[in-house]
N, C-alpha and C positions, 0 to 999 in steps of 0.2 A: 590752622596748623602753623608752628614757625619756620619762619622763612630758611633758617639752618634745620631743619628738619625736612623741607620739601627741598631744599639743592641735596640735602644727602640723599632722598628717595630717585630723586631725576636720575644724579652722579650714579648711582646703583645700578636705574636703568641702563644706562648710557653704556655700563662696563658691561652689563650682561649680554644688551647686544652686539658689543663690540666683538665680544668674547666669542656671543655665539657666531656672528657673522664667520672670524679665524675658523672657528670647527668647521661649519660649512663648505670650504674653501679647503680642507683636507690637511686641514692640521694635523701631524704626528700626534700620536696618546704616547702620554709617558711611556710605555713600555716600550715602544718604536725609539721616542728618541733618546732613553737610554741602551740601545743594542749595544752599543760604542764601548758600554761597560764589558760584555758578554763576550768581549772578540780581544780583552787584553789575555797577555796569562796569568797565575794563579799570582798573587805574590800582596804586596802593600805598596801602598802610593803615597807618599807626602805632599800634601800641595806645597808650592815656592811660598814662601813667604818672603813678602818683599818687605827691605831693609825701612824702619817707622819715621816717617817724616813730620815726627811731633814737635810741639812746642811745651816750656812746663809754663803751669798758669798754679795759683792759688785755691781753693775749694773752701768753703768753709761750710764744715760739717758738723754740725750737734753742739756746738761753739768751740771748737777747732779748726786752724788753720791746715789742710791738707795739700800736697803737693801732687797733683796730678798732671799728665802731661796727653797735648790731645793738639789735632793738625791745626798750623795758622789759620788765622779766618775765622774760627769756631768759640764761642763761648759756652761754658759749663758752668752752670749755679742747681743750687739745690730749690726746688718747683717745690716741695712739702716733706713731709717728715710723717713717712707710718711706719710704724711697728713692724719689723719680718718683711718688709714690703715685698710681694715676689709677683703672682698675675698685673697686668696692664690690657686693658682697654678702651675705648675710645666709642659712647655712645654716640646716638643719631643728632645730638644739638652739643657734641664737641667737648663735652667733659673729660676729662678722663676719670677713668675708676679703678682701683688698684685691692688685691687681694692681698688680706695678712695671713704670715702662717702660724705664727704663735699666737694669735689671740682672736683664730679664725671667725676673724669678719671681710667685710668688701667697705670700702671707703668711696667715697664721690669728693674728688678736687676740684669744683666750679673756679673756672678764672673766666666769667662772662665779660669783664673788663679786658678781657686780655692784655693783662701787661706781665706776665710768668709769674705769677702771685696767687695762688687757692684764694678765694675769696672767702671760703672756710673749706673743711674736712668734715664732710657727715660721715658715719658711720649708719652704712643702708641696710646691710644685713648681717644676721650672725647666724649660731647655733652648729654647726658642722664642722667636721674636723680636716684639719689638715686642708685650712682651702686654701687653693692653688690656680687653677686656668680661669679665664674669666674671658667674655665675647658678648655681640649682642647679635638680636635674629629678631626681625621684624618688629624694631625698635623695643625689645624688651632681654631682660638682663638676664644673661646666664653664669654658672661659676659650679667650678668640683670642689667634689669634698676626696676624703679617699677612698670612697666608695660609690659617690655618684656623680651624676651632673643633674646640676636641679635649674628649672625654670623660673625666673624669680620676678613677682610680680609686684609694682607700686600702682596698687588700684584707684588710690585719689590724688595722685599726682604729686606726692612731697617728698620724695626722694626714695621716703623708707619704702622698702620692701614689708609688703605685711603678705602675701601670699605667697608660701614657698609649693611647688608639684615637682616631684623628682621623676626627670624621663629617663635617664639611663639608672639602671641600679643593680646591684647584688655583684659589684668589681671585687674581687678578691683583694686584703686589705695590710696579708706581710708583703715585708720586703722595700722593694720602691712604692710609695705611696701619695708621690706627687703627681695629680694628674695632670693631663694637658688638651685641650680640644681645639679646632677649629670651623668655620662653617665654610663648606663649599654652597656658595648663592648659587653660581648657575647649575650644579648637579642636584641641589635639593638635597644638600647630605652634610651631615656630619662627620669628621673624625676624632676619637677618643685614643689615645696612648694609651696600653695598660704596662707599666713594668716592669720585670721578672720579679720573681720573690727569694732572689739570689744572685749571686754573683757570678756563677753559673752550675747548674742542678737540669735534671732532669722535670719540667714542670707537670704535675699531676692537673692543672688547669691549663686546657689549651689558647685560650684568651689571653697569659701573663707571655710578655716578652713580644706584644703586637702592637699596631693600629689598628683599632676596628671601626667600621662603618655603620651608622644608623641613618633612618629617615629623621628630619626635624622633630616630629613627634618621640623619636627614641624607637620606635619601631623597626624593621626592617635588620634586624643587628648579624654583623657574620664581618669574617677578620679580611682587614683589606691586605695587612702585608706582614710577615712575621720575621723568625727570629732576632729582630730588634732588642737588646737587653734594656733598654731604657731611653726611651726615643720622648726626651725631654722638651725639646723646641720643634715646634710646628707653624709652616706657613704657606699659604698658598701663593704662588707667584702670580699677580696679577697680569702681568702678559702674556702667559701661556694657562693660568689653569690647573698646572699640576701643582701636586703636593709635596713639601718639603719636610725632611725632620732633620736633627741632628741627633746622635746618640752615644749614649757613655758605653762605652765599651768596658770591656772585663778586666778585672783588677789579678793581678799576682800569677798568672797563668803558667811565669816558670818559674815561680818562690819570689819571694821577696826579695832577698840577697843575689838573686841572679842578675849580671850586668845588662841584661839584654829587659829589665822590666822596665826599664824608665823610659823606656821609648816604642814599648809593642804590650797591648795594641792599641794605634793609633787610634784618635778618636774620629767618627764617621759624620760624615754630610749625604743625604741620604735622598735623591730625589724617587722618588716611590713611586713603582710597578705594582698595579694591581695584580693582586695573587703570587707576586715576588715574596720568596725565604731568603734570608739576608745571614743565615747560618748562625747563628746564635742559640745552644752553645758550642757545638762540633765546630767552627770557624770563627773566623775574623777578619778584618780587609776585602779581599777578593777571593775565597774559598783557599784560604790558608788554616790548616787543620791550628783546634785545639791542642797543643802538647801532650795534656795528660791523657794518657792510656786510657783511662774509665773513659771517654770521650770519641776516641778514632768510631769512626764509622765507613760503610762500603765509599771506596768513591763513587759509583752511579749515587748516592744523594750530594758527595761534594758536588759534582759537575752541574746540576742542577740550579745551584746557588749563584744569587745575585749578588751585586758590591757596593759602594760608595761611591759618587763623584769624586769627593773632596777627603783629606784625611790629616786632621790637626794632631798636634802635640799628643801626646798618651797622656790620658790620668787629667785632662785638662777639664772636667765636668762643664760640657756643653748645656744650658737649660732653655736659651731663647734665640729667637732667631726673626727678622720681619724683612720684606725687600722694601725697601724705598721706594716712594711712587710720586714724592713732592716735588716743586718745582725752588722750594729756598734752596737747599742746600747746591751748591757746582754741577755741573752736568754728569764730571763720570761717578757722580753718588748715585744718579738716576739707574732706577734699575739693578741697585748694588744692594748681597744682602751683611745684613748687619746681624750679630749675632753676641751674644756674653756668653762669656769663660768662669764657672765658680771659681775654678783654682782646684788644685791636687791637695789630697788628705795623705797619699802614700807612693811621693816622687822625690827622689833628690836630683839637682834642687826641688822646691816645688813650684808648680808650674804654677804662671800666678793667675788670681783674676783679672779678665782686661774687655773692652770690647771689639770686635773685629768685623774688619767687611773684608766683604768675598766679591771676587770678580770671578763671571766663568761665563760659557755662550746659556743661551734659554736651556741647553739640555745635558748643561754641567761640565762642559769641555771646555778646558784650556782653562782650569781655576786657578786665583793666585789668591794669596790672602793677603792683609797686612793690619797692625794695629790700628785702633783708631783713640780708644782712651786706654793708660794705663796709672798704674801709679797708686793701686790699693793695697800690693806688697811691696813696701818700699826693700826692701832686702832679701836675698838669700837663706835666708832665715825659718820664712814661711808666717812669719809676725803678721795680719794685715788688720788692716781698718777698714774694711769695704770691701764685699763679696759679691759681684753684678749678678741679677737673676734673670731679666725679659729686658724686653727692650720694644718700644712703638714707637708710633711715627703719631702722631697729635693732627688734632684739625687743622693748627697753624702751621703744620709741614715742619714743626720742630720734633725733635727725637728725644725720648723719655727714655729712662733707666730705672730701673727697680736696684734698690741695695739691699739685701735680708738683711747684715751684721750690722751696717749706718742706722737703719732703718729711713731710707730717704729713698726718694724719686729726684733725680737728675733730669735738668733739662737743658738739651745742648743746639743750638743757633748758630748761623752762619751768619755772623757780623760784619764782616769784612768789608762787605757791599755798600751796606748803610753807612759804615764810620765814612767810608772815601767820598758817597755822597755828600752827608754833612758836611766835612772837611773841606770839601772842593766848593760848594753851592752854599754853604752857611745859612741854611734853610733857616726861618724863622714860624715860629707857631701864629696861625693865623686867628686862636683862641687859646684863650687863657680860664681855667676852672676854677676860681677860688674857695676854700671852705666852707662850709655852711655856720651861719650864725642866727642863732644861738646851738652847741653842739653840747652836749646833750639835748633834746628840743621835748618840749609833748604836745600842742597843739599844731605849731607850724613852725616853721624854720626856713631862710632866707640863703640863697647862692647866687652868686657872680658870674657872671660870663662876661670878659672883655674878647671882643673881637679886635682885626686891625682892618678888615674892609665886611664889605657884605657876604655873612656868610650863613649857609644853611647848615641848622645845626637841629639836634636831634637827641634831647637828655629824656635818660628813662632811670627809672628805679626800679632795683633789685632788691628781693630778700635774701640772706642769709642761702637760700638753697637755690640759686641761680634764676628765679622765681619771677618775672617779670610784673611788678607789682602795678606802674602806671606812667603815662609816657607825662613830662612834667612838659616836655615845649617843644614842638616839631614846627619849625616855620625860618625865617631868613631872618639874619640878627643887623643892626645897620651896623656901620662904623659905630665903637665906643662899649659901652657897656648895658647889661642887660641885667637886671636883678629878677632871679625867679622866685616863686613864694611856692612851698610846698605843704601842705597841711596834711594833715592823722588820720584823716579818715580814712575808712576802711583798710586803718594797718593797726597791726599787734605791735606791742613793744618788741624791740629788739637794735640788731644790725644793720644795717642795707647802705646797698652802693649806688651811688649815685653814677650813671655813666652818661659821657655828652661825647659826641660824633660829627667830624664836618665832613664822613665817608672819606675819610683817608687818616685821620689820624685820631687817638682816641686818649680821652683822659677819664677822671674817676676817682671820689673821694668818700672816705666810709665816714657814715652817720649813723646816731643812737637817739632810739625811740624810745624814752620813757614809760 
């Protein structure tokens, strides 16, 4: 098994007991500790948004220079470039893998070299429509379409998926058709979004406008929490367990032209009560009636409804959402969730796309918001270049962004740290990688390593699909230089990277096999 393969299986453990230990010791279940909700009165809530303490930095995107703006300390580059980019996840040996919606396939980004660079871009699966959520469950790849979520299988180990088995299926397919899932480990359970097939209607499917629960196998299926109209972003909070969603709320509820649209109704943060109605369509915020007549209903079913923690901008299309659990980024990141904003299709102004963290206690009280990237609507206008969709946290504790309209994956680092180090200590590389000669090669080919003392170093070869093809030199290098000889056997023509390690710093140079 690889070694990043059994710390994420350990790590796994580790949380599960952790987790369970908390239960055991009388932890609150989400419905407990949102009561808090249940005891305001009827009305909407705006979280604060606190005033954006950005900097503007440069982007360059698709080979333009873009202007975005995002806190000191933080660097933003573009990780890859897919098509529609919109699902992100992060399997068990640290990939990430991103779903397209237009050209519905799942892509695999290997950076085994880790220096924020795809090593390539496989295309692992296709064939379904409209994919969108993507996760892994017992080291194997899952992703929706708009009608299921299917189990996706790479049976000899080269990335592709050749075995597709669909565990959830027959999701009703107008309307919203983005799906979204995620996996609760310690419950043994799934959650699937379905929703509405309007903007707001009476649903003849009692499934549209929910979160519904399945067993892993896709069995067990009945709705965890409803009138949700489109509960786009999903995530489990790793320190408590419970479930999160964010959701777009209903469009035009007192005309368009009425002044009071551009700001009601607010968009929702949702931490979710099992068997909670969240009023959707007769309500909005916290059991505030729909306006329209066709809609009023008794109040004994208003009172009965649950609300939102958190409540953003209107018209703002919430789709992703992750907490933070690494240790790069500043401490009050830790435990902070991050979330992306599409942008308004029908706000003046329009609201733009941005990304955002949320501070509030583990059971949603005392929220505040505040920007973290913006700068895809450069204007008033509504004009943009860049519409965020998901958003992850990576193995290397850096944070990914999905763009559908760039079509890129962002990736954002907290530098700050490192620049002062170097700057102060003028660190020096204790090895040096030189290129391989002859490059292009077909029998063998020759690379350099200069050290500047004794050091244990550790070069392997990669294929093309993060593939660990053979270790070329694992032993202690003296002062000076070292020439290694790599020869062909047992590889196929192609790519591959060479990567050399003194376990603290890592370098890496791509070579072609005739």
């Amino acid at each position: 098994m690889h070694l990043s393969t059994r710390f994420f299986l350990m790590l796994t453990a580790i949380t599960l007991l952790a987790t369970s230990a908390l239960a055991q010791e009388g932890k609150t279940s989400e419905c407990e500790a949102t009561n808090w909700v249940l005891q305001r009165a009827p009305g909407t809530y705006r979280t604060t948004e606190l005033a954006p303490d950005l900097r503007d930095t440069v982007l360059l995107v698709g080979g333009q220079n873009r202007k975005v703006s995002i806190p000191a300390g933080f660097t933003i580059k573009v990780f890859g470039s897919v098509p529609a980019a919109r699902g992100l996840a992060v399997s068990p040996d640290g990939t990430l893998y991103v779903t397209s919606y237009t050209s519905n396939c799942v892509y695999a980004l290997p950076d085994h070299n880790h220096d924020g660079i795809p090593d390539s871009i496989i295309k692992v699966a296709s064939g379904y429509n409209n994919v969108h959520g993507i996760g892994f469950h017992n080291n194997e790849l899952y992703f929706s379409s708009d009608q299921q979520v299917i189990r996706a299988l790479d049976t000899n180990g080269d990335r592709k998926i050749d075995k597709y088995i669909p565990i959830v299926t027959g999701i009703s397919t107008a309307g919203h058709v983005s799906r979204n899932f995620v996996f609760n480990e310690l419950k043994q359970k799934m959650y699937v979004q379905i929703g509405s097939s309007c903007n707001y209607c009476i649903e003849n499917d009692s499934t549209r406008a929910t979160v519904m629960e399945f067993n892993m196998d896709g069995s067990g299926r009945r709705i965890f929490a409803r009138g949700l109209r489109n509960a786009a972003g999903m995530a489990i909070d790793p320190r408590t367990n419970y479930l999160w969603v964010n959701v777009n709320g209903m469009d035009n509820i007192f005309g368009a032209n009425d002044p009071r649209h551009n700001d009601t109704p607010a968009e929702g943060v949702y931490l979710l009560c099992d068997g909670a109605n969240y009023g959707w369509p007769y309500a909005y915020g916290f059991r505030m009636r729909n306006p329209d007549p066709a809609y009023q209903i008794d109040t004994s079913y208003i009172q009965k409804l649950n609300g939102p923690v958190a409540e953003i901008l209107a018209h703002s299309a919430p789709l992703g959402m992750h907490f933070y659990s690494g240790s790069a980024f500043p401490s009050k990141y830790h435990g902070a969730l991050f979330q992306t904003y599409h942008g308004s299709w029908d706000r003046t102004p329009p609201a733009p796309p941005r990304v955002t963290v949320l501070w509030n206690n583990n059971d949603g009280q005392n929220p505040s918001i505040q920007d973290f990237v913006t700068g895809f609507q450069p204007d008033s206008t509504g004009t943009r270049w860049g519409r965020v969709v998901s958003v992850m946290e990576g193995a290397d504790s850096a944070l990914y962004v999905s763009d559908d309209i760039a079509g890129a994956v962002y990736r954002i680092t907290y530098t700050a740290a490192r620049s002062a180090v170097r700057s102060s200590a003028q660190l020096i590389q204790d090895f040096t990688l030189s290129q391989n000669t002859p490059n292009p090669f077909h029998e063998s080919t020759e690379v350099a390593i200069d050290v500047t003392k004794p050091t244990q170093i550790i070069a392997e070869l990669f294929d093309i699909l993060g593939t660990s093809r053979k270790v070329v030199y694992h032993g202690i290098i003296p002062a000076g230089q070292k020439r290694l000889s790599i020869d062909s056997s047992g590889l196929t023509p192609g790519l591959y990277i060479l990567r050399a390690s003194d376990g603290t710093r890592t370098q890496s140079i791509r070579m072609v096999l005739k």
